[in-house]
C-alpha positions in Angstrom: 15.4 -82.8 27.9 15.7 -86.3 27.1 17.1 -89.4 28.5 19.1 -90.5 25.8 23.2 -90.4 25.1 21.7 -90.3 21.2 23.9 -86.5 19.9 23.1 -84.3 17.2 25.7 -86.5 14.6 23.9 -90.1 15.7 20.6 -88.8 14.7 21.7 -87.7 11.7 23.8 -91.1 10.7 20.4 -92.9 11.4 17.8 -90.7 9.7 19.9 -88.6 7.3 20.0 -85.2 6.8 16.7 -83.3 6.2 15.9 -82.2 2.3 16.8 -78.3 1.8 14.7 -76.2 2.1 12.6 -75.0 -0.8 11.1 -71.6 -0.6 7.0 -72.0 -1.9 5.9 -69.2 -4.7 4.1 -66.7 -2.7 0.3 -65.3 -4.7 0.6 -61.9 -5.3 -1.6 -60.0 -3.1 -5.3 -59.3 -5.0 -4.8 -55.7 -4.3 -1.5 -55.1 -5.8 -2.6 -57.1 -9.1 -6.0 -55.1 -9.3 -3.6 -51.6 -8.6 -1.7 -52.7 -11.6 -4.4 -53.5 -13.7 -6.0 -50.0 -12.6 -2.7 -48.3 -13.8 -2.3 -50.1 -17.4 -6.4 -48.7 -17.6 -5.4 -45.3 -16.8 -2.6 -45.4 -19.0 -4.9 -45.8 -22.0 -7.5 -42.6 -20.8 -4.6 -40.3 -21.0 -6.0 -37.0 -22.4 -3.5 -33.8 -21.7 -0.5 -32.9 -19.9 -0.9 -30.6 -16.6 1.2 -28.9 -13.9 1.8 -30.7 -11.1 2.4 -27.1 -9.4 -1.3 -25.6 -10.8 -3.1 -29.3 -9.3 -1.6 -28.5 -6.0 -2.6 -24.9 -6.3 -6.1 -25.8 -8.0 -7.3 -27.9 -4.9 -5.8 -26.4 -2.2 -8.9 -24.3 -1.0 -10.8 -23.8 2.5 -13.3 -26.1 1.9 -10.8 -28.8 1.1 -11.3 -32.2 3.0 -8.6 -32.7 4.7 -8.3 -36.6 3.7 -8.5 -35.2 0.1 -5.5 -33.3 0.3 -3.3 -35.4 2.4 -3.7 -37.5 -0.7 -2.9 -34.8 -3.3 0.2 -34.0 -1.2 1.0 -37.7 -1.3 0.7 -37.7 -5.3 2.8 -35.1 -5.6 5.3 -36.4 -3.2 5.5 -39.2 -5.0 7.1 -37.3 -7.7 9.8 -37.1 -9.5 12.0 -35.1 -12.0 11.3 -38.6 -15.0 7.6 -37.7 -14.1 4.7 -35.7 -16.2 1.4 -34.9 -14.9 -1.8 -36.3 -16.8 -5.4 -35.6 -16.8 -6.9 -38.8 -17.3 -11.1 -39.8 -17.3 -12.2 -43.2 -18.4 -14.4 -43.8 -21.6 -18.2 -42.9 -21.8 -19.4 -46.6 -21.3 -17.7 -46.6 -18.3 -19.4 -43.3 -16.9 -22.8 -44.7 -18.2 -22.4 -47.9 -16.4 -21.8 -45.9 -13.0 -17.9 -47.3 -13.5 -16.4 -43.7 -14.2 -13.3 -42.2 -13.1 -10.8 -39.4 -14.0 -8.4 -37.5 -12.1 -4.3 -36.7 -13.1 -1.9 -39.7 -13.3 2.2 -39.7 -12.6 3.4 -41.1 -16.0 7.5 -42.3 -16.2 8.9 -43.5 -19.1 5.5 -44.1 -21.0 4.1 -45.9 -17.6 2.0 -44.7 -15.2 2.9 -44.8 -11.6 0.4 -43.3 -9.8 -3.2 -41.9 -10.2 -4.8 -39.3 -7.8 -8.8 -39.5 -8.8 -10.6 -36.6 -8.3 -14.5 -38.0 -9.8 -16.3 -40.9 -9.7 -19.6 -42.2 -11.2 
């Protein structure tokens, strides 16, 4: 609380009114940009079309981890009728340089929108 008579309008008569306000550009966060990158990768070791049903039924065993198949059920939640299910692996050099992946991708209009990987190097 202050002392002064001084209202809201006299402060602004003396100093003017304050510049709007400009919103800054915001970085993308490193993980979404290295997601994407991973999915434009994938999209490029695309080797045959498979049932989203027969994956589910495929990897569903007893000896299961749970934490795998909370993320299968994920992938397949994720979707929809626009989507095919692809087996994907990554070239050789990449298995040779301990960089290897492959697993079954969600592809939507020629993009994919999700990978599940099932092997790594």
């Amino acid at each position: 609380m202050s002392d002064s008579d001084l209202t809201d309008d006299d402060i602004t008569d003396l100093i003017g009114d304050p510049p709007p306000f400009t919103p800054i550009d915001v970085p993308p966060d490193p993980n979404d940009v290295a997601r994407a990158d991973f999915l434009r990768r994938v999209a490029g070791w695309l080797e045959r079309r498979v049932e989203l049903e027969g994956l589910q039924r495929e990897f569903t065993t007893p000896d299961a981890l749970p934490e795998f198949l909370a993320e299968l059920d994920a992938f397949v939640s994720n979707a929809t009728p626009a989507h095919e299910c692809w087996a994907f692996s990554s070239p050789q050099a990449d298995w040779d340089r301990l960089a290897g992946r492959s697993g079954f991708a969600l592809v939507a209009n020629g993009d994919v929108t999700d990978v599940l990987v099932t092997l790594m190097s």
